[in-house]
C-alpha positions in Angstrom: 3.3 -2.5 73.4 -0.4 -2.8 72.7 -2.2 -0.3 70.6 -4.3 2.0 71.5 -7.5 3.1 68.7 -9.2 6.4 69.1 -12.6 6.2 68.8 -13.5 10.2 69.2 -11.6 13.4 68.7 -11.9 14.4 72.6 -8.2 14.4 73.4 -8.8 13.7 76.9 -10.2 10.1 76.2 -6.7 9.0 74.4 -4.0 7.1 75.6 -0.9 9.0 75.9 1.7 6.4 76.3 0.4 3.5 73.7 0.9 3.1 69.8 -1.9 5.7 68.3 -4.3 4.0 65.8 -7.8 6.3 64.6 -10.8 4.3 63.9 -11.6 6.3 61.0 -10.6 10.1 60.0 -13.3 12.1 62.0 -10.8 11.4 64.9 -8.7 14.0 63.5 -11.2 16.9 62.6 -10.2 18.4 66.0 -6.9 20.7 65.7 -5.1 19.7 68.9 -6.3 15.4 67.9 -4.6 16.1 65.0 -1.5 17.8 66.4 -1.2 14.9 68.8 -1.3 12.3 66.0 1.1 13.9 63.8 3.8 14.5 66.4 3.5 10.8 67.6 3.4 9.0 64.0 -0.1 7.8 64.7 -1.7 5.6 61.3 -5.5 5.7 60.2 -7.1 1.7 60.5 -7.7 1.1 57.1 -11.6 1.2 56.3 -13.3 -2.0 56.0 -15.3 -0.7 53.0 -12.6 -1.1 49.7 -13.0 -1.8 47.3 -16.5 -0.6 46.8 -18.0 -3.1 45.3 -17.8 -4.1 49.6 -20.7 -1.0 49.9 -22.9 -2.8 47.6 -22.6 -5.8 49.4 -23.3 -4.2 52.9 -26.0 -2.2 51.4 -27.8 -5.7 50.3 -27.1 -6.9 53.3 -28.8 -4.2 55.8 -31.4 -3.9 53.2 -32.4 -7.6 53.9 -32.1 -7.4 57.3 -34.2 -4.0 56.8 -37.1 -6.0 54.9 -36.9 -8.7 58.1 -37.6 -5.8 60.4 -40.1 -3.7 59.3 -43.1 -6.1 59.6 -42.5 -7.1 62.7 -42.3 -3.4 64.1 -45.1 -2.4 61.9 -46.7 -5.4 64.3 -45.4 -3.9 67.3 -46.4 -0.2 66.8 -50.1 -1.4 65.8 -50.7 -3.0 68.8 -49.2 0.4 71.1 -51.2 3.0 68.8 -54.6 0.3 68.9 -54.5 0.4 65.0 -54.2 -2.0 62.3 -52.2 -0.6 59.4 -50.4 -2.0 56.2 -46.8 -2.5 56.3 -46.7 -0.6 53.8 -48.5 2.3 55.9 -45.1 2.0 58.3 -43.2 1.9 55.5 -44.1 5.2 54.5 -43.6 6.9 58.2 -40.5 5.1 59.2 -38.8 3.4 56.5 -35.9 5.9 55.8 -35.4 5.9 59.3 -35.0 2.5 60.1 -32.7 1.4 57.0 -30.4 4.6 57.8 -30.1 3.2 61.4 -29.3 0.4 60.3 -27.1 1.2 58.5 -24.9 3.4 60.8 -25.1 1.0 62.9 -23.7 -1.9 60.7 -20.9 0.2 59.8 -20.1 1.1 63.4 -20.0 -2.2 64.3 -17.6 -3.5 61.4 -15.7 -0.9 61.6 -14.7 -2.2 65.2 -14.9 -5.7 64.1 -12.0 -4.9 61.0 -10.3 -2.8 63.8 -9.7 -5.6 66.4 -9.2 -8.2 63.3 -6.3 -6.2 62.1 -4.5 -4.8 65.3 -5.0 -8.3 67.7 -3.8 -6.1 70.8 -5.9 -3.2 69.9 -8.5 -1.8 72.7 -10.6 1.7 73.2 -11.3 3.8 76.0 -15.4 4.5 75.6 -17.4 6.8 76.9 -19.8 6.7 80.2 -23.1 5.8 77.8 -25.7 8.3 78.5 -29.3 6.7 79.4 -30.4 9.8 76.3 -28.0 9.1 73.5 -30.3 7.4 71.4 -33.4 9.8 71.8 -34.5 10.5 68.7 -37.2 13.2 67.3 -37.8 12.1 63.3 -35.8 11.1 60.5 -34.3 14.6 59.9 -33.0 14.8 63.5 -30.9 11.6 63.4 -29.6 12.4 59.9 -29.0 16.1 60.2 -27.3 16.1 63.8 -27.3 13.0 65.4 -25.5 11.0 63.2 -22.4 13.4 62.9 -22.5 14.4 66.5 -19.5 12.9 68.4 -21.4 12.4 71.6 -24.2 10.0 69.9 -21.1 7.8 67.8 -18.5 7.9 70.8 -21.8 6.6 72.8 -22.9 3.9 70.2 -19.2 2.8 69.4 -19.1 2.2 73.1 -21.9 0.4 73.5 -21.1 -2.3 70.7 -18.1 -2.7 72.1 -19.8 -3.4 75.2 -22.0 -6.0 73.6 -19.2 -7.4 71.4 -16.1 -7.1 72.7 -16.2 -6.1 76.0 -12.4 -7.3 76.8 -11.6 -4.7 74.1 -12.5 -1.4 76.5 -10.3 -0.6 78.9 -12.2 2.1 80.5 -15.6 4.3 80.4 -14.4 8.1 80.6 -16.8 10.9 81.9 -16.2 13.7 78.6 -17.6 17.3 78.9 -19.2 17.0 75.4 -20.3 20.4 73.9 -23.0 19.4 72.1 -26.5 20.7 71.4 -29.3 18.2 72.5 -32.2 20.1 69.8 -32.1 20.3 66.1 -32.8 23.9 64.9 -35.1 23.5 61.9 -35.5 26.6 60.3 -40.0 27.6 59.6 -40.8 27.5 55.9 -42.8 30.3 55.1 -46.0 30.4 52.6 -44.9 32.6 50.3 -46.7 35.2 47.5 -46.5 32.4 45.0 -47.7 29.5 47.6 -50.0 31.7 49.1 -51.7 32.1 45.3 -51.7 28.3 44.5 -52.9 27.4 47.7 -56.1 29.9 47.5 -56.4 28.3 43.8 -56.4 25.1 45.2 -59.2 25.8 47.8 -61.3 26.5 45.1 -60.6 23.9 42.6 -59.1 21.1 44.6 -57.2 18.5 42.5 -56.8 14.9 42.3 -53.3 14.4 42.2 -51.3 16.4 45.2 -47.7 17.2 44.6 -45.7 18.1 47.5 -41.6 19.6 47.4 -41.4 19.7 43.7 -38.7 22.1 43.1 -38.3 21.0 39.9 -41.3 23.2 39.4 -41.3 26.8 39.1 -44.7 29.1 40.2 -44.9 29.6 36.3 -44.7 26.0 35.7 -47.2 24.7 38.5 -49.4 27.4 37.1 -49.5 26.3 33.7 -49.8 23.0 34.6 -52.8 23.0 36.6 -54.5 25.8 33.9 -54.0 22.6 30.8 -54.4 19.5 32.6 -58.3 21.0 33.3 -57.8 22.8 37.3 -59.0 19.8 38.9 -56.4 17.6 38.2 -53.2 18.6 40.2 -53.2 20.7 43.6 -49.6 21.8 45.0 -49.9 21.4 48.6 -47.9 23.3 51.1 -47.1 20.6 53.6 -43.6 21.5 54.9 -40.4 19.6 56.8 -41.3 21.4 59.5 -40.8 19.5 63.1 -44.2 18.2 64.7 -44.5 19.5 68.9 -42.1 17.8 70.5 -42.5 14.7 73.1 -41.5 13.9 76.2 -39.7 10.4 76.0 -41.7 7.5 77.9 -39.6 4.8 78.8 -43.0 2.7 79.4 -44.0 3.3 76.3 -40.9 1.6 75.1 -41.4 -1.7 77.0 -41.7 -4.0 73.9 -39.2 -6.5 72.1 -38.6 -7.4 68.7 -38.4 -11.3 67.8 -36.2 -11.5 64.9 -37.1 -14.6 63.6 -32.9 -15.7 63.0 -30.8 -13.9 64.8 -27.6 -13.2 64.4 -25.2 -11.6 66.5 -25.2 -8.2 64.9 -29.4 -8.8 64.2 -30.0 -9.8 67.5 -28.4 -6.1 69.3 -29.6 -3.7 66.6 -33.3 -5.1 67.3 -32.6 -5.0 70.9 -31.7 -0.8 70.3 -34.8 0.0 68.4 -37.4 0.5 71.4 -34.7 2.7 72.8 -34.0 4.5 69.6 -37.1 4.6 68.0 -38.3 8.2 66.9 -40.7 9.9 69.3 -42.7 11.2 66.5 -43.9 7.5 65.4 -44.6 6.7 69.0 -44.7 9.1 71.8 -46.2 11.7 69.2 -48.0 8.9 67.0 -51.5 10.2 68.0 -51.5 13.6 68.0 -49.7 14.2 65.2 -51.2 11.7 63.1 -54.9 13.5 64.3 -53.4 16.9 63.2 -52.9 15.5 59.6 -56.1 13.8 59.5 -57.5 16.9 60.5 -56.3 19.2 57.6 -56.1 16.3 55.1 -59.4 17.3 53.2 -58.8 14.6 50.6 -60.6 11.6 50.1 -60.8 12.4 46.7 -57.2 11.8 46.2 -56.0 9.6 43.3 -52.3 9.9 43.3 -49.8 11.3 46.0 -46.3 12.4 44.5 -43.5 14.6 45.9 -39.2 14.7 45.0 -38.1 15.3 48.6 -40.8 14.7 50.7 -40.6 10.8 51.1 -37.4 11.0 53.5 -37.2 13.5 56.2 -40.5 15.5 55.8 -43.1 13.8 58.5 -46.3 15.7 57.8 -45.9 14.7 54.4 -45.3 11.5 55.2 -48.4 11.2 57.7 -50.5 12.7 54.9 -49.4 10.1 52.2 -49.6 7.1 54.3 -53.5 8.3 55.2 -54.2 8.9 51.5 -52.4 5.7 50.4 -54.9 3.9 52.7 -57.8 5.9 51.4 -56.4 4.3 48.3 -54.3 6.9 46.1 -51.2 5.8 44.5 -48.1 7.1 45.7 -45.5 9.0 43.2 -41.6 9.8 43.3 -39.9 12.2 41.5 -36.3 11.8 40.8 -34.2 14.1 42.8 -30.6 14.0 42.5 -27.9 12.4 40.0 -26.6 9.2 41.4 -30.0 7.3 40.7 -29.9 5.1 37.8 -26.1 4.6 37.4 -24.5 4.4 41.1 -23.7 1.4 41.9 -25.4 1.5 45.6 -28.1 4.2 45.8 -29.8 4.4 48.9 -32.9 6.6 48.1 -33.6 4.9 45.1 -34.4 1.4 47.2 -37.1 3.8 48.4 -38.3 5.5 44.8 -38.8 1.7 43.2 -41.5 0.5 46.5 -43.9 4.0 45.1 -46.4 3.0 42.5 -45.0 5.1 39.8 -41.0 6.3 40.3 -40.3 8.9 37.8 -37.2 9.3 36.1 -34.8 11.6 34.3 -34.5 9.0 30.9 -34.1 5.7 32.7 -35.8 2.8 33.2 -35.5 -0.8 34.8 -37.5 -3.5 33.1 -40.2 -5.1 35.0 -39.7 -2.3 37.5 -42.2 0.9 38.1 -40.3 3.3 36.8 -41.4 5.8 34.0 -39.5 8.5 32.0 -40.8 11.6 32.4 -39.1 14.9 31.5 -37.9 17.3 34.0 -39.1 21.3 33.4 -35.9 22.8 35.6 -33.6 20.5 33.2 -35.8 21.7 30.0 -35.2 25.4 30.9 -31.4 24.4 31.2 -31.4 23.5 28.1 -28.1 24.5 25.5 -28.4 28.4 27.5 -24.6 28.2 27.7 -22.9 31.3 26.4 -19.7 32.2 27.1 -19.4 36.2 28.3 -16.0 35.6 30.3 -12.9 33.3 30.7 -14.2 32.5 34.0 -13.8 28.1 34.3 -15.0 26.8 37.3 -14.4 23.8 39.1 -17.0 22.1 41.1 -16.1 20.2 44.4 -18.2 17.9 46.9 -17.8 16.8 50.1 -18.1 14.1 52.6 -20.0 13.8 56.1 -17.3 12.7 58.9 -19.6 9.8 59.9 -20.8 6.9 57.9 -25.0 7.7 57.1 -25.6 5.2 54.2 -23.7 2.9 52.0 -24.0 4.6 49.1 -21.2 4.8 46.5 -20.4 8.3 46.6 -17.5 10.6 48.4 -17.2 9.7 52.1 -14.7 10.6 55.0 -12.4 7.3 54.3 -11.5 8.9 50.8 -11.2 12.8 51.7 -7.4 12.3 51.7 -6.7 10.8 48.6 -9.6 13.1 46.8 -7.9 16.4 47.8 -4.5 14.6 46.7 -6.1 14.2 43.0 -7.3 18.0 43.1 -3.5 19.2 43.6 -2.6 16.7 41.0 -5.1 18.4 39.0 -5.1 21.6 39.3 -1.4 21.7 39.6 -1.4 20.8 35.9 -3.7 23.4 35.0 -2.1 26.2 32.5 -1.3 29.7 34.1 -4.0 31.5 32.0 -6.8 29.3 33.7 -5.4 29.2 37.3 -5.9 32.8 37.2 -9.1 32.8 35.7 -10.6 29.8 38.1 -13.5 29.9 40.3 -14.5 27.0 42.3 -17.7 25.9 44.3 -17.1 24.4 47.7 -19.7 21.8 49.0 -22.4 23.4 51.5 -21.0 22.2 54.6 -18.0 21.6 54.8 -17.7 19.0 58.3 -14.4 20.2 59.1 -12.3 19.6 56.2 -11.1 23.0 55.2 -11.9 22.7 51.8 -11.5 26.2 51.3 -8.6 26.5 53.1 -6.9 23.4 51.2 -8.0 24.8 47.9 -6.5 28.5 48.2 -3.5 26.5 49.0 -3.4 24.7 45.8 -4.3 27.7 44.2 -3.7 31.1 45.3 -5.5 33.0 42.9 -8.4 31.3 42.9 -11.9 33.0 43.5 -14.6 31.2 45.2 -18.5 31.4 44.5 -20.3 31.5 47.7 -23.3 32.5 46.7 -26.0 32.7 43.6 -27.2 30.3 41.8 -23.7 28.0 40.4 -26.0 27.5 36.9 -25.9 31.5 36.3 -22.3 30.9 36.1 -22.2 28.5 34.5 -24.2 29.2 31.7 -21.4 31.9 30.8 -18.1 30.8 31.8 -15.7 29.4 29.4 -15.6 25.7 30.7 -16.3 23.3 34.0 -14.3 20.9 36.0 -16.0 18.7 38.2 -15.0 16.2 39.8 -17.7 13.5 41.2 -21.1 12.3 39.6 -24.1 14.5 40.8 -26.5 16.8 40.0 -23.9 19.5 38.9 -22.7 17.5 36.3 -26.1 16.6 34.5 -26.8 20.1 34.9 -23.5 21.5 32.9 -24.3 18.4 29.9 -27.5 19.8 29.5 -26.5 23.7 29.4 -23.8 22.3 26.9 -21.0 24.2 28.7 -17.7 22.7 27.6 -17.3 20.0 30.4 -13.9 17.8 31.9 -15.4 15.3 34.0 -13.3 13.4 36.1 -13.6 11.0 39.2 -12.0 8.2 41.0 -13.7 5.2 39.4 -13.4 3.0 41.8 -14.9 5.4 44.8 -18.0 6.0 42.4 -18.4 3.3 40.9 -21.2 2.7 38.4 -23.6 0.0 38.2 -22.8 -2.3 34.5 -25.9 -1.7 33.1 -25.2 2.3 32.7 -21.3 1.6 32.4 -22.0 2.2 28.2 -22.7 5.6 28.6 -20.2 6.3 30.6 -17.8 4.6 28.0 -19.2 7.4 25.5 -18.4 10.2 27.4 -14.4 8.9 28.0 -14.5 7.9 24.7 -15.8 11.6 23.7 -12.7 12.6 26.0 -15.5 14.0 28.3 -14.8 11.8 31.2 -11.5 10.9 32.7 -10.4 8.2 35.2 -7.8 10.4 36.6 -7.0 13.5 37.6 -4.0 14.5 35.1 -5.3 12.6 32.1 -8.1 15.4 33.0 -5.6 18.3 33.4 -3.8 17.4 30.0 -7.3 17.5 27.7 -7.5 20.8 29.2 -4.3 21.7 28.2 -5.0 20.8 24.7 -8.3 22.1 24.0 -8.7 25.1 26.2 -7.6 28.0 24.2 -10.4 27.5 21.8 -13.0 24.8 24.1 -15.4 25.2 21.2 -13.7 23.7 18.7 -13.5 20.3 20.5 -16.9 20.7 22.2 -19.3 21.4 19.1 -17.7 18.6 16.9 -20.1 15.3 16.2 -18.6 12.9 18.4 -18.7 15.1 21.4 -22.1 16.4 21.3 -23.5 12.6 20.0 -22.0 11.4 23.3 -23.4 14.4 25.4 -27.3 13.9 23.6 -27.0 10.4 24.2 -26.0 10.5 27.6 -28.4 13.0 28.3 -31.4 11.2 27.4 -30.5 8.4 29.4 -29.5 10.0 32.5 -31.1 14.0 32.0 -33.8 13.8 29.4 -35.2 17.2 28.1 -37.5 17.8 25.5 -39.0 21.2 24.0 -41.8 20.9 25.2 -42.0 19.3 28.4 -45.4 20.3 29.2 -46.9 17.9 26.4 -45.6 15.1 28.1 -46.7 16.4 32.0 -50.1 16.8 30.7 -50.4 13.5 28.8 -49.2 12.1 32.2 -51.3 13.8 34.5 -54.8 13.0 32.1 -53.4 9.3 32.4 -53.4 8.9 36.1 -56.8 11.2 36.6 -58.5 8.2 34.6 
């Protein structure tokens, strides 16, 4: 009997009468997919990315291919928009873009490749490919929708196997998908506090624009541009909003790509990006590129800096590629936990091309980065104190579909990570399961995290909404269990912390393995999820005692100023900063 593989949880494409294999666990998201596969014994296809040291090396691997790329479609798009721009301009617009495609593409296409390797007699039904599926808007379209919508990966998974392994598909089905073809981007609004900075910045316009600093509160932004002289720093409002839409011109989309050595998988993704390029960097290039330059007001501009503005916010994007060529240097501002000690980190490929990259403590020798404290960590700083016997656990979650190789949570390990909660919190003493409150991820992409949780636990609460830091600062103690924000965030607040995470699903760089050591050393940080369960046991009627001795807190201070650097005052060092790059 050959064996059929699933491709897409839409029942009506799967063979009824074959041995059931899934390409990866999205197939089972859908309630009657998942019936189906349970009452006929189907299996999962092992994922071709473990061990993770594998996401590194497909990471490298797109990035090169990435660096081949981009020059030659910076060529391209000069030629259509009659302009002659640095690659570095391009870079700026398009760059998250095109490495993300690439890399949902590269996994889409092992993914099949391990499939067929492993199960010799394996084949797919596809899908009828739609002339639209790979119609794109701007970054935030493709990451935000199109990349976890079935149609668009039932649609690319068809075509590869079109291009690669066309005696692999056995038939092209016509599906009913109930999709949404428009992203619904919800309007940023100028608030009190915006509207006051940007009237301050009208009059005293600054040479140094920061953009999506949330690290910054009003009070801090204010303060900052009252001591580093009021023509230092303006805080633009330049939102993530969508630009007009375009209509798609297939014309406009005549041109080729000449990779200069080709190899099979090279030579189709290049072949897919006049289809698939977004419409904002080419059917919208000129208008919206003549709104920004427009409002831009700022040939004055020395430096150009923002924390979440470089990936998925196109006006900023326009703006900083027109000020870079105007000659201002362009700033990053860390923005999230895994830079510096994941082992594969795709954003940070992106902070280390800026001028300056500024970081929470680290650095990398002969690199750009700079240390340079961060005011919401500062005003975290040792708040923590305990009003209830509240703990909280702190969960994560995965998107079904494959974005980036990064070495974090993703759908292959969702099984085994809600295994290692029930380990864990089956462990946990009576006296804390009733007292436990836990924070689900933000979305949840059909999981039931909840669902599974309340399971585990019955009387758990859950915190749905506020900020997780208010609690935090007053609970008793935290469990978390992957390496983010979160967990920065509770070392600084010196909240009595168990850490614990698969090590070999986030998996750390060796450089920043040494502080990691300190904090299982510390008996912080576990490896497993009952090794975790049992400190608790031990130390939980009286967490203090354990937290506030020397070892601990010398393994929490010098972890922190690696990884979460705070200082008393950080506006000393913003200032000193800002008077440096004004020069």
């Amino acid at each position: 009997m050959s064996s059929f593989i699933a491709i897409t949880p839409h029942l009506s494409t799967w063979e009824k009468q074959q041995k059931l294999l899934v390409l990866g666990l999205w197939c089972l998201t859908d309630p009657a997919c998942k019936k189906y596969y349970e009452e006929h014994h189907g299996q999962i296809i092992p994922t071709p990315w473990r061990p993770t040291t594998r996401i590194k090396e497909a990471a490298d691997y797109c990035y090169e291919v990435y660096q081949q790329i981009l020059p030659l479609l910076a060529g391209e798009l000069n030629q259509i928009h009659q302009v002659n721009f640095s690659d570095r301009y391009w870079q700026i617009l398009l760059g998250p873009w095109l490495l993300s495609f690439i890399h949902v593409v590269y996994d889409r296409y092992k993914r099949l490749d391990n499939a067929f390797a492993q199960y010799p007699d394996g084949f797919i039904n596809g899908v009828a490919v739609s002339d639209d599926f790979l119609q794109i808007n701007d970054t935030i379209h493709f990451v935000y929708f199109l990349n976890n919508d079935d149609c668009f990966n039932a649609n690319l998974y068809t075509d590869i196997c079109q291009h690669f392994f066309p005696h692999k598909l056995k038939k092209l089905l016509d599906v009913p998908w109930n999709t949404k073809k428009n992203l619904e981007q919800k309007s940023s609004k100028l608030n009190l506090s915006n509207f006051i900075l940007r009237g301050i910045d009208q009059v005293f316009p600054g040479k140094i624009v920061l953009n999506q600093t949330q690290h910054l509160s009003f009070k801090d932004k204010l303060r900052l541009k009252i001591q580093t002289g009021l023509t230092a720093l303006s805080f633009r409002n330049i939102f993530p909003k969508a630009f007009s839409p375009s209509l798609y011109n297939k014309a406009l989309r005549d041109f080729s790509i000449n990779f200069v050595r080709p190899s099979g998988f090279e030579q189709y993704f290049t072949g897919l990006i006049p289809k698939a390029l977004p419409k904002v960097y080419l059917e919208g290039y000129s208008s919206n590129r003549e709104c920004v330059l427009k409002n831009r007001n700022g040939s004055h501009i020395k430096a150009v800096g923002s924390a979440f503005g470089w990936g998925y916010n196109e006006p900023f994007k326009f703006f900083a590629a027109e000020a870079m060529r105007n000659g201002a240097q362009l700033m990053e501002f860390q923005h999230g936990g895994g830079f510096g000690g994941s082992h594969s980190c795709f954003f940070e490929q992106f902070a280390l091309q800026k001028d300056i990259f500024f970081t929470w403590g680290w650095d990398k020798k002969q690199s750009n980065t700079k240390s340079l404290t961060n005011p919401y960590l500062c005003r975290l700083k040792d708040i923590h104190k305990q009003q209830s016997d509240e703990c909280i656990m702190v969960g994560t979650g995965a998107a079904r579909y494959y974005l980036r190789f990064d070495a974090e949570l993703s759908a292959d390990d969702v099984p085994e990570y809600f295994i290692n909660k029930q380990q864990f919190i089956s462990h946990l003493p009576d006296e804390i399961k009733n007292n436990l409150s836990y924070r689900c991820y933000s979305v949840d992409w059909g999981w039931g995290e909840e669902e599974k949780i309340k399971d585990m636990c019955p009387p758990i609460k859950f915190i749905r909404e506020g900020l997780l830091t208010d609690r935090l600062s007053k609970c008793k103690m935290v469990f978390i269990d992957h390496p983010s924000t979160s967990y920065l965030e509770a070392l600084v607040m010196n909240v009595p912390c168990i850490l614990f995470w698969d090590h070999n699903v986030f998996l750390m760089r060796p450089e920043s393995e040494p502080y990691y050591e300190k904090l299982r050393t510390a008996g912080i940080l576990f490896k497993d999820p009952l090794s975790a369960a049992l400190k608790i046991q031990e130390v939980f009627h009286d967490p203090k005692q354990w937290w506030l001795t020397e070892k601990v807190q010398m393994a929490r201070k010098e972890f922190c100023d690696r990884f979460a650097l705070v200082k008393n005052d950080w506006l000393i060092d913003w200032k000193n900063t800002v008077k440096a790059l004004c020069r």
